[in-house]
VMD Tcl script that draws the C-alpha trace (Angstrom):
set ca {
  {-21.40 -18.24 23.52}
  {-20.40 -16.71 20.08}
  {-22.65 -16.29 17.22}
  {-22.70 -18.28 14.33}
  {-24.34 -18.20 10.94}
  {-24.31 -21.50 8.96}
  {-24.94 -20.21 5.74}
  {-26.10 -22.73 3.43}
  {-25.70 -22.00 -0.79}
  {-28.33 -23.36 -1.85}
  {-29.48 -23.78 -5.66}
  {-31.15 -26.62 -7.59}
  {-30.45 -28.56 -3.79}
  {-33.62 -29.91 -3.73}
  {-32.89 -33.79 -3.30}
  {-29.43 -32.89 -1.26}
  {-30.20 -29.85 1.23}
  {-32.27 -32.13 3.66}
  {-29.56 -34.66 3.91}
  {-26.75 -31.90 4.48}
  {-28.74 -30.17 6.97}
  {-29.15 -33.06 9.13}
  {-25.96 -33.79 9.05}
  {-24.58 -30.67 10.82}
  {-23.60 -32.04 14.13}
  {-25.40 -31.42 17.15}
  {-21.97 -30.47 18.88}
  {-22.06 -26.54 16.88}
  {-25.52 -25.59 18.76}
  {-24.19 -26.33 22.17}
  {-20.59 -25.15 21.46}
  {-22.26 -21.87 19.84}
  {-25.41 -19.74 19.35}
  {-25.98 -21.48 16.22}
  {-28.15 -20.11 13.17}
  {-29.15 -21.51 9.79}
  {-29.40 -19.30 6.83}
  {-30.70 -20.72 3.49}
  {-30.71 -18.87 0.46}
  {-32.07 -20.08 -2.48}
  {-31.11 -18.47 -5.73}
  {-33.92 -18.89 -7.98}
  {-33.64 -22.38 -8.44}
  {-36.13 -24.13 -10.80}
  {-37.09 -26.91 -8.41}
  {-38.44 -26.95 -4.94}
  {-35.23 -26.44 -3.02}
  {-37.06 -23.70 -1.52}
  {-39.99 -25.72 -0.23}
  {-37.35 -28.56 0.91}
  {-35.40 -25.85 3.28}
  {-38.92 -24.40 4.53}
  {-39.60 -27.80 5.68}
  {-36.77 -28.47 7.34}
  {-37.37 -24.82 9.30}
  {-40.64 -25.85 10.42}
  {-39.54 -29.23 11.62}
  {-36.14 -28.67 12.77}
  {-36.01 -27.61 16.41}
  {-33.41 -24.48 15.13}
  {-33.07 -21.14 14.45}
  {-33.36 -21.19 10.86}
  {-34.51 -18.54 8.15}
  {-34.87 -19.46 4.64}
  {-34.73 -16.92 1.72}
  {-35.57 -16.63 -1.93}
  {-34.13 -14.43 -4.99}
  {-35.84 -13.31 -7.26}
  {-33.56 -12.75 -9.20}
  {-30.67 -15.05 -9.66}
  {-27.54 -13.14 -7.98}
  {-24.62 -15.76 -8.56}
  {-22.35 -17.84 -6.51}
  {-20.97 -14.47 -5.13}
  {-23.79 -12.92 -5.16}
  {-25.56 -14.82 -2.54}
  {-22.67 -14.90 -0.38}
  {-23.09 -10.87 -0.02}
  {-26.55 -11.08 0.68}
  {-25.39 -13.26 3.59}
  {-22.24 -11.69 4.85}
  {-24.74 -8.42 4.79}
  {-27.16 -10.77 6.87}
  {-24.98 -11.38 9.19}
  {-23.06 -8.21 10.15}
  {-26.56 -6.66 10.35}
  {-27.56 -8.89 12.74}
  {-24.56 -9.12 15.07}
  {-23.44 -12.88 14.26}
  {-19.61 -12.94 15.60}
  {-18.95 -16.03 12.82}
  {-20.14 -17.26 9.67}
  {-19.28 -20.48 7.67}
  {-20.33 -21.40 3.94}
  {-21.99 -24.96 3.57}
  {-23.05 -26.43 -0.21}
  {-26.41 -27.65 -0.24}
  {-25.53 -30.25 -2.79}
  {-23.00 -32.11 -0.57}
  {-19.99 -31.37 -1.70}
  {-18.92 -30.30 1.43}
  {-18.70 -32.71 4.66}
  {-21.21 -31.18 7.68}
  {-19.12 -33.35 10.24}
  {-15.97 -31.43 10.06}
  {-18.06 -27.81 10.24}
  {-16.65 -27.52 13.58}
  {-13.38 -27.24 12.46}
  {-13.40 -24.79 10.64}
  {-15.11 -22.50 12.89}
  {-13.24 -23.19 16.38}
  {-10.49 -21.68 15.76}
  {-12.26 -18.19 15.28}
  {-13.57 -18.72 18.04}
  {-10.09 -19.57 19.91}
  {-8.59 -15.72 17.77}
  {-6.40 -18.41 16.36}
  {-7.55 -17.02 12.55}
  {-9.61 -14.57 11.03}
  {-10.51 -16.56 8.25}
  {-10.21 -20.62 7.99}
  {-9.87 -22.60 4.65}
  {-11.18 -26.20 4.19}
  {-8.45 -27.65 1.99}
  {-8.77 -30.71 -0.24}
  {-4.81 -31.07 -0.92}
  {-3.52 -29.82 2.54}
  {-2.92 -34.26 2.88}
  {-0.83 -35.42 0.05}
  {-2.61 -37.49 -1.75}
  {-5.90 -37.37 0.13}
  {-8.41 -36.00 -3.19}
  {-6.70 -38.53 -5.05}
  {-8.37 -41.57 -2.66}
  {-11.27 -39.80 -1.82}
  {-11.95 -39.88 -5.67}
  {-11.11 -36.60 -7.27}
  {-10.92 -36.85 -10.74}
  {-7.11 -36.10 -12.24}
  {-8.02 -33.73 -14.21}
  {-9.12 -31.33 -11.35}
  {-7.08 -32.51 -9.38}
  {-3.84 -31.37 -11.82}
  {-5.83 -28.19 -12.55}
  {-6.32 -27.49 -8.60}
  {-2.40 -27.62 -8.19}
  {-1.89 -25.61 -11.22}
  {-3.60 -23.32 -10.58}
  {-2.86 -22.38 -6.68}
  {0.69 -22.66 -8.01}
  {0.15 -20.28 -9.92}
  {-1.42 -17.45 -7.87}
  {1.07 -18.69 -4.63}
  {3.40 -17.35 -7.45}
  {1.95 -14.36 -8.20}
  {0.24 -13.38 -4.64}
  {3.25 -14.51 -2.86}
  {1.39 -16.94 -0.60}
  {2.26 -20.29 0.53}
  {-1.46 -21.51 0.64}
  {-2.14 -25.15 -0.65}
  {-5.39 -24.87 -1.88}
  {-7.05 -21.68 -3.45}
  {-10.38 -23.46 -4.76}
  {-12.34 -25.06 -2.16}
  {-15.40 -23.36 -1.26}
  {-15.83 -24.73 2.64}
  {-15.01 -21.50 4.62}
  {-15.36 -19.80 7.61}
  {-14.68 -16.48 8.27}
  {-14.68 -13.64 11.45}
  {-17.23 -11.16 10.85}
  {-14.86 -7.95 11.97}
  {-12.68 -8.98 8.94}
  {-15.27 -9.01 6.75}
  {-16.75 -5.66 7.16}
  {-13.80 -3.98 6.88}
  {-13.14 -5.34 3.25}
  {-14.73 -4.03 0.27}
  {-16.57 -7.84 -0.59}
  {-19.47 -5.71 -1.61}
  {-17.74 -5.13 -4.91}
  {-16.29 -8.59 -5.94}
  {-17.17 -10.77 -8.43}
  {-20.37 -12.28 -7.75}
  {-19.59 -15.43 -9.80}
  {-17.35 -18.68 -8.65}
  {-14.30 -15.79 -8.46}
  {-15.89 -14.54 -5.39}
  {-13.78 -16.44 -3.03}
  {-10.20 -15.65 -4.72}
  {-10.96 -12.00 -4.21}
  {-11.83 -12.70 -0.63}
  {-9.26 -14.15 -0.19}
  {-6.74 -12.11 -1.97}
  {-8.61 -9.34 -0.03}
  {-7.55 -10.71 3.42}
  {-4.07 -11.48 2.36}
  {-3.92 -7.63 1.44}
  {-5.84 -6.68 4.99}
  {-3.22 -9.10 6.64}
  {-5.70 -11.16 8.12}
  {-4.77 -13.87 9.81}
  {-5.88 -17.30 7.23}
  {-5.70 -20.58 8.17}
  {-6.21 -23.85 6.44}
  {-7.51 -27.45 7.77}
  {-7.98 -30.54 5.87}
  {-11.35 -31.16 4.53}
  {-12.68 -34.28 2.90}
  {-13.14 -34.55 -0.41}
  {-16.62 -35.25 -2.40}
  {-17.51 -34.94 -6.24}
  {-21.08 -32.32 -5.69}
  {-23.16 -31.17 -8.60}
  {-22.08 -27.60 -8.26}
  {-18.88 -28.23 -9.53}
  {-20.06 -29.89 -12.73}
  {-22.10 -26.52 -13.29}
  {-19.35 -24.33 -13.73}
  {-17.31 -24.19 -16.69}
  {-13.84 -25.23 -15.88}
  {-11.63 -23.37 -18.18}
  {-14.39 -20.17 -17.89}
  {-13.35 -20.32 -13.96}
  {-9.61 -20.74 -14.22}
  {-9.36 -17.56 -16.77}
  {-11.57 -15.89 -13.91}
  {-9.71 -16.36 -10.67}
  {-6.16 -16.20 -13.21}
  {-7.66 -12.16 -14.02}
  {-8.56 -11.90 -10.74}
  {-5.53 -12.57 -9.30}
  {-3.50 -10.74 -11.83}
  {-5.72 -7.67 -11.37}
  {-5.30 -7.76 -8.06}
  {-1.29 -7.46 -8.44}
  {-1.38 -4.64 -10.94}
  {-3.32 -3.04 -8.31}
  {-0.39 -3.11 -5.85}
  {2.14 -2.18 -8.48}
  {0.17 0.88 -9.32}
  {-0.84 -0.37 -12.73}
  {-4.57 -0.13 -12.46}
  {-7.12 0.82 -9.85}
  {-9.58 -1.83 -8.87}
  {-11.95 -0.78 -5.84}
  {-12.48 -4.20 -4.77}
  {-8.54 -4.23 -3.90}
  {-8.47 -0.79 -2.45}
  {-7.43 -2.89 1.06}
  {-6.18 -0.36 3.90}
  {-3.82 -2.37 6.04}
  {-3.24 -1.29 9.74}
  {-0.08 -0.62 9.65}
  {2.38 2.47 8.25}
  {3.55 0.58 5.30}
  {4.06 3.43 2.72}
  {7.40 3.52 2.56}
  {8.95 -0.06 2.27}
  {12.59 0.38 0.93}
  {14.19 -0.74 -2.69}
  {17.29 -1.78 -2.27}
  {19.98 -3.86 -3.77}
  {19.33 -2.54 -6.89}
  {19.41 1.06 -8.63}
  {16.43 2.36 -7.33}
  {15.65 5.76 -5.57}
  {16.19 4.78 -2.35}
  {19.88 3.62 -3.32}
  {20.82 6.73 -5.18}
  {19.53 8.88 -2.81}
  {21.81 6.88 -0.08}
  {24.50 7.68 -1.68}
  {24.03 11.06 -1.89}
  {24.29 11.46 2.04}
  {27.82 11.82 2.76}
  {29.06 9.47 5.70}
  {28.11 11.14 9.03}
  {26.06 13.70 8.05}
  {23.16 15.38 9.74}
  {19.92 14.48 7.70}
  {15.93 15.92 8.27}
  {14.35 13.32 6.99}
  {10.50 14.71 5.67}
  {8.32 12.40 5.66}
  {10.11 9.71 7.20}
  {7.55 6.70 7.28}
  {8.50 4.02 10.07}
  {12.12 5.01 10.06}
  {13.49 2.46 7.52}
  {15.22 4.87 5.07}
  {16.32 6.34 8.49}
  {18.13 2.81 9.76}
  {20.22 2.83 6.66}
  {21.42 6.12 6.63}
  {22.64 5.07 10.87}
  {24.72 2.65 9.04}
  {26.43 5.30 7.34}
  {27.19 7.34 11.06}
  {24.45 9.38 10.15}
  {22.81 11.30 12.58}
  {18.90 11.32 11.80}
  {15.62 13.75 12.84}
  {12.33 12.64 11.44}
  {8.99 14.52 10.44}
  {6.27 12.93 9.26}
  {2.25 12.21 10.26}
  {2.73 9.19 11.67}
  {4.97 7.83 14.80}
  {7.36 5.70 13.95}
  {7.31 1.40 15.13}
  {9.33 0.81 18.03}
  {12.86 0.97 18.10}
  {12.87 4.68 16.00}
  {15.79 5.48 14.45}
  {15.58 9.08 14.65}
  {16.79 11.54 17.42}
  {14.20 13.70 17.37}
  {10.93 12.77 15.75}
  {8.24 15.70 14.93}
  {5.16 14.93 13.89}
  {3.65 17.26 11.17}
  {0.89 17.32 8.66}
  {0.62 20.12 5.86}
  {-2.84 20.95 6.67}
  {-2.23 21.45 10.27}
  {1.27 22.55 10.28}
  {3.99 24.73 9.03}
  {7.72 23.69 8.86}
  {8.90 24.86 12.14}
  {12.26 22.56 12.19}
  {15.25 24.13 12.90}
  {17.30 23.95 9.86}
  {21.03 25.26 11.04}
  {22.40 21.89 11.93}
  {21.71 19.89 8.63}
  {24.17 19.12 6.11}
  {21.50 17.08 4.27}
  {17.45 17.47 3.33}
  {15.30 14.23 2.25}
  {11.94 14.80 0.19}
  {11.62 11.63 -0.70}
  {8.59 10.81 -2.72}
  {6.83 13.77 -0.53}
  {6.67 16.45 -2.96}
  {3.87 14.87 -5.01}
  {1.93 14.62 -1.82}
  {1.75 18.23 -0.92}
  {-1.48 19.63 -1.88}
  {0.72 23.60 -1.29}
  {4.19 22.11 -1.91}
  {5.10 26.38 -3.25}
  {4.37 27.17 0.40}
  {6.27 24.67 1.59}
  {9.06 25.70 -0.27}
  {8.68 28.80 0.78}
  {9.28 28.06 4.41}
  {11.74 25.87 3.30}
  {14.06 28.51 1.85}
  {13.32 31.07 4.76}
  {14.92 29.03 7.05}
  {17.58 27.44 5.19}
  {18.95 30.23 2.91}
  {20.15 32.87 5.72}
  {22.32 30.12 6.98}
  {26.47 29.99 6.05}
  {26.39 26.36 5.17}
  {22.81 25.60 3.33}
  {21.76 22.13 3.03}
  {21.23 20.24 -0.06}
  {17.74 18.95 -0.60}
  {17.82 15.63 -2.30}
  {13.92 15.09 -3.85}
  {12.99 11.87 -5.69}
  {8.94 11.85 -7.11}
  {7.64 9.92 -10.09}
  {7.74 11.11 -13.53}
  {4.75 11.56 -15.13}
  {5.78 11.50 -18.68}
  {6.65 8.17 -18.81}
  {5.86 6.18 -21.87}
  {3.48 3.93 -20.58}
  {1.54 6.62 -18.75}
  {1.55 8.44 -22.13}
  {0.29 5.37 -23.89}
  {-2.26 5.05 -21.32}
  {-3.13 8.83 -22.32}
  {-3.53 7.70 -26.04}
  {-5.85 5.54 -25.40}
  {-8.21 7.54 -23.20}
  {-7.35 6.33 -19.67}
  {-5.49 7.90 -16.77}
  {-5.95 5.01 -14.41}
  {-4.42 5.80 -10.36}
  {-3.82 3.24 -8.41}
  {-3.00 2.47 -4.58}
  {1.09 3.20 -5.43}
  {3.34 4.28 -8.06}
  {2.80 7.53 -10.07}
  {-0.38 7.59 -10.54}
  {-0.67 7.07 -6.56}
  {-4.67 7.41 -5.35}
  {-2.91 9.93 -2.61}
  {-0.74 12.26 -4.92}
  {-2.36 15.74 -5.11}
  {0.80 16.97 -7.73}
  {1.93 14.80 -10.86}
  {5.55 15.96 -12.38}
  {7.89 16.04 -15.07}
  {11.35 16.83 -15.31}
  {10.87 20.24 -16.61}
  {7.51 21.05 -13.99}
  {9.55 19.77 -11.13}
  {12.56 22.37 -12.33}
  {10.45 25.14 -12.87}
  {8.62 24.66 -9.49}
  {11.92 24.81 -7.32}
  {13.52 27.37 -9.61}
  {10.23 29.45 -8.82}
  {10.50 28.77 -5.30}
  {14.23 30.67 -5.42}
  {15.90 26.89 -5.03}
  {18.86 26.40 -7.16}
  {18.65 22.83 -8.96}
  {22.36 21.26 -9.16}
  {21.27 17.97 -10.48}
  {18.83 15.55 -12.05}
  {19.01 12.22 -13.16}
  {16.55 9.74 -14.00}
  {15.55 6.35 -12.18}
  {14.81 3.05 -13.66}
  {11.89 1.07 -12.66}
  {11.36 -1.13 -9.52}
  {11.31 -4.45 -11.43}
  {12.91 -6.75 -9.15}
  {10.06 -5.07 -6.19}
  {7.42 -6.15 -8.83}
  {9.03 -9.11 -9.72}
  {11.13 -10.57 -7.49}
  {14.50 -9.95 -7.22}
  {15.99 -12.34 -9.96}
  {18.67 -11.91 -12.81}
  {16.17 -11.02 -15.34}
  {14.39 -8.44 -13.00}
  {17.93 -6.47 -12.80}
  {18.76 -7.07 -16.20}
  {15.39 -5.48 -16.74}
  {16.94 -2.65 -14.54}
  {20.04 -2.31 -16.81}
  {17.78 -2.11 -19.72}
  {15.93 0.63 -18.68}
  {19.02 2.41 -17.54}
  {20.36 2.23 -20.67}
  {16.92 3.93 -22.58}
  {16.94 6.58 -19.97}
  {20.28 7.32 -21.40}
  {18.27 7.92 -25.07}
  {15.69 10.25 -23.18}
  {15.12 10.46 -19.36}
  {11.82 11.91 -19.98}
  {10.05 8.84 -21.34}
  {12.07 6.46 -19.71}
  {12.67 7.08 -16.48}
  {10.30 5.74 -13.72}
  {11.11 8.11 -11.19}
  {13.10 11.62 -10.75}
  {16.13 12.22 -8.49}
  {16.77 16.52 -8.17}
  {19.54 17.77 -5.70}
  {19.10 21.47 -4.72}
  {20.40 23.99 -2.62}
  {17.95 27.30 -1.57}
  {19.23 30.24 -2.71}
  {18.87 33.61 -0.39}
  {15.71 35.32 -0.27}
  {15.03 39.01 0.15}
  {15.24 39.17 3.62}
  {17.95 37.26 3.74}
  {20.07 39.37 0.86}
  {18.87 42.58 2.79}
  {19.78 41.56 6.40}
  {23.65 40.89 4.41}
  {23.60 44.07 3.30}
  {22.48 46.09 6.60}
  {25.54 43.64 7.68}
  {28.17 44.18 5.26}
  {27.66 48.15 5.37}
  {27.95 47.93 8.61}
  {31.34 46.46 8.44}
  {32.25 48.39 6.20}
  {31.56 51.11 7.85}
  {33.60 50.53 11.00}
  {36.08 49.41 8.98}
  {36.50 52.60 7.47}
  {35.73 54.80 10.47}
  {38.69 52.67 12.30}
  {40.81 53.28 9.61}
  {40.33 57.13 8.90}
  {41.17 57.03 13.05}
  {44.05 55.08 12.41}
  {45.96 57.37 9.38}
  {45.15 60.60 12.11}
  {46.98 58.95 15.04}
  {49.63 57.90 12.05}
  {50.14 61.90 11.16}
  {50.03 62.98 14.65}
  {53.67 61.05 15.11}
  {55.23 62.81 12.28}
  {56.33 66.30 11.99}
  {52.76 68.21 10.71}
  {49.27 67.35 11.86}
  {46.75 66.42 9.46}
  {44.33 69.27 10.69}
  {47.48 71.57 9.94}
  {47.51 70.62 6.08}
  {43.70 71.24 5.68}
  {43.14 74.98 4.86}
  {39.87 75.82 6.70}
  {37.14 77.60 4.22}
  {35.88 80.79 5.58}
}
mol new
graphics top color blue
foreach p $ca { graphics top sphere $p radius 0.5 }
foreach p [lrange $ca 0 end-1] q [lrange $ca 1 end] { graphics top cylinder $p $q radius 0.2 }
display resetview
């Protein structure tokens, strides 16, 4: 059988926790290696004594626990997440000791983590229509309930109906690898859990829960909590937009998902696409999963990709290299390209002059060079110069101040570092900012698009979001010396054949040319 950790939040419970405990139906501790975990969090009255009795009596596995100090809503629920991944439970599910949460329908929520049907269930109050309503929820919650989830469904993206119940169960390999350890550890706990699994991809699923009017609730300052999970949930965004940098977001995915695509819209993905001429040979550096790659086959490119990762299944590409900077120099062959992509990859180079380098070696001594089309983010842009004013250079998981970037550029240091690296820069142009990614792709987000085009226009160096460079390498040394050993060459034969040719010329006429040369003595 699995193991699983009925964790009980327990504070001022004293007349309620006995009556919820014996509630919890006999059915969970033959279906699973069931144990009880009370923590009390400094209450005032004897709910302490109350779950000790209930220990002693019960015929259970049941530990009770006591704060000294009082650690919070969210607090307690990382002392017993960190409970239970020490001690190998496979399952946990949060139960209010004041009631407010039906025992009978624990099972629930934690079968289907045992069937791998979720990795996190959600008791839901409004997944019925109209079942809080009956089951006596007052209208005012009720309307703030649906406000709010509407609200952060908006914002996360999510189609969940209920954000705000506190009846959950949850698979403990999800948990520990998610950074709970730094979330709120008041009543906001739970939307950055699970805004945390949304951004893990975690499988979440919701059942319907009954609804009952508890104590805790009335504890909790209503409009205090909805500005808390609102600036939770906002933060949380800005995160993924690059905005700020909040650790308790700082979610690693499994998947290769660093190079999603912006199109539709000016972006850099769409200028640099039209850059490629139709059927072209492009080295893609840096190629992600391959989806820059799958638009440029629409175009009759043909496609080679280099990057750390494999591509997902189908690839694009036909060949695929892998390569890392640190373990790896550029040993592509380079005399079949018409195009180069650095696509957001220069400001990840931690030696991007020595990739240059090798760059140019193997481009320049060909007849037809390539042209290198680079896009990176400029980091001149007003608001990162605001930021700046203030005091704070804040990175984030993406965007220009990217967690992962080990160079930050401007027009001008982006010039000056290809120029030094012998390329010669043909073009530059600035890129407006991905509003309708951030947004959603609406008529305000583009007009928000045209807007910025139109200030990058006024100056490209505080306005523009991003930087698009085509270059071509220019020869190096050894390239401009093997021409020469070449050319004289040439020449040379050319000259020898000729100064052959104008003696078997004279030899037809009447005098030789060795006749009309007096010899010195």
């Amino acid at each position: 059988m699995q193991r699983l950790l009925i964790f009980v939040v327990a504070y001022q419970a004293e007349s309620t926790i006995e009556s919820v405990l014996s509630r919890i139906p006999e059915l969970v501790f033959q279906e699973f290696d069931t144990e009880i975990l009370i923590i009390d969090d400094s209450s005032t009255d004897r709910t302490f004594e109350a779950g000790l009795r209930q220990s002693q009596a019960a015929d259970r596995k049941m530990t009770v626990l006591f704060n000294e100090r009082k650690q919070g809503y969210g607090g307690n629920q990382k002392l017993a997440f960190e409970y239970a991944i020490r001690h190998g439970f496979d399952s946990i599910v949060l139960l209010h000791g004041d009631g407010q949460y039906a025992p009978e329908v624990l099972l629930d929520l934690v079968r289907p983590l045992r069937d791998g049907v979720a990795d996190a269930v959600l008791g839901s109050r409004m997944l019925v229509r109209g079942d809080a309503r009956r089951s006596g929820m007052p209208l005012y919650k009720l309307v703030g309930n649906r406000i709010l989830t509407a609200l952060q469904n908006r914002i996360l993206k999510t189609h969940l109906s209920e954000f705000h119940s506190g009846y959950r169960a949850y698979r403990l390999s999800a948990l520990a690898a998610l950074p709970f350890r730094f979330n709120d550890d008041g009543f906001a706990f739970d939307t950055e859990l699970t805004i945390q699994l949304l951004m893990a991809e975690r499988k979440l699923h919701e059942v319907p829960i009954p609804t009952y009017s508890g104590r805790e609730i009335r504890r909790r300052n209503g409009l205090a909590y909805a500005w808390s999970v609102l600036a939770a949930t906002f933060a949380s965004r800005l995160h993924t937009l690059g905005v700020f940098y909040k650790r308790r977001y700082d979610v690693e995915g499994a998947s290769n998902r660093h190079y999603d695509l912006k199109l539709g819209y000016e972006s850099s993905h769409t200028r640099a696409l039209a850059e490629v001429a139709p059927g072209s040979v492009v080295l893609d550096v840096g190629c992600g999963d391959g989806a820059f790659a799958r638009e440029l086959l629409r175009k009759g490119c043909v496609v080679d990709g280099m990057d750390q990762y494999p591509p997902r299944e189908p690839s694009p590409f036909r060949q695929f290299s892998r390569w890392d900077e640190a373990t790896a120099g550029l040993e592509a062959d380079l005399r079949t390209y018409d195009a180069i992509l650095l696509l957001d990859v220069i400001e990840h180079l931690r030696r991007p002059e020595a990739f240059l380098d090798a760059l140019r070696r193997s481009a320049s001594a060909l007849a037809k060079k390539p042209r290198l089309i680079v896009t990176t983010g400029n980091v001149a842009l007003l608001p990162v110069r605001l930021q700046l004013l203030f005091g704070n250079l804040n990175y984030g998981k993406r965007g220009i101040l990217d967690l992962t970037h080990s160079r930050l550029y401007t027009f001008r240091t982006l010039t000056d570092l290809f120029e030094q690296c012998g390329f010669s820069v043909e073009a530059m142009d600035g890129i407006p900012g991905p509003f309708p990614k951030a947004l959603g792709d609406t008529v305000f987000s583009r007009a928000l698009v045209a807007i910025n085009r139109a200030f990058i226009r006024v100056s490209r160096g505080l306005f523009s979001y991003q930087i698009l460079m085509i270059a071509s390498p220019t020869p190096t040394i050894d390239a401009l010396l093997g021409d020469a050993i070449r050319s004289g060459a040439s020449k040379s034969r050319a000259i020898g054949a000729a100064s052959q040719g104008g003696v078997g010329l004279t030899e037809t006429g009447s005098t030789r040319e060795s006749d009309a040369v007096t010899p010195r003595r």
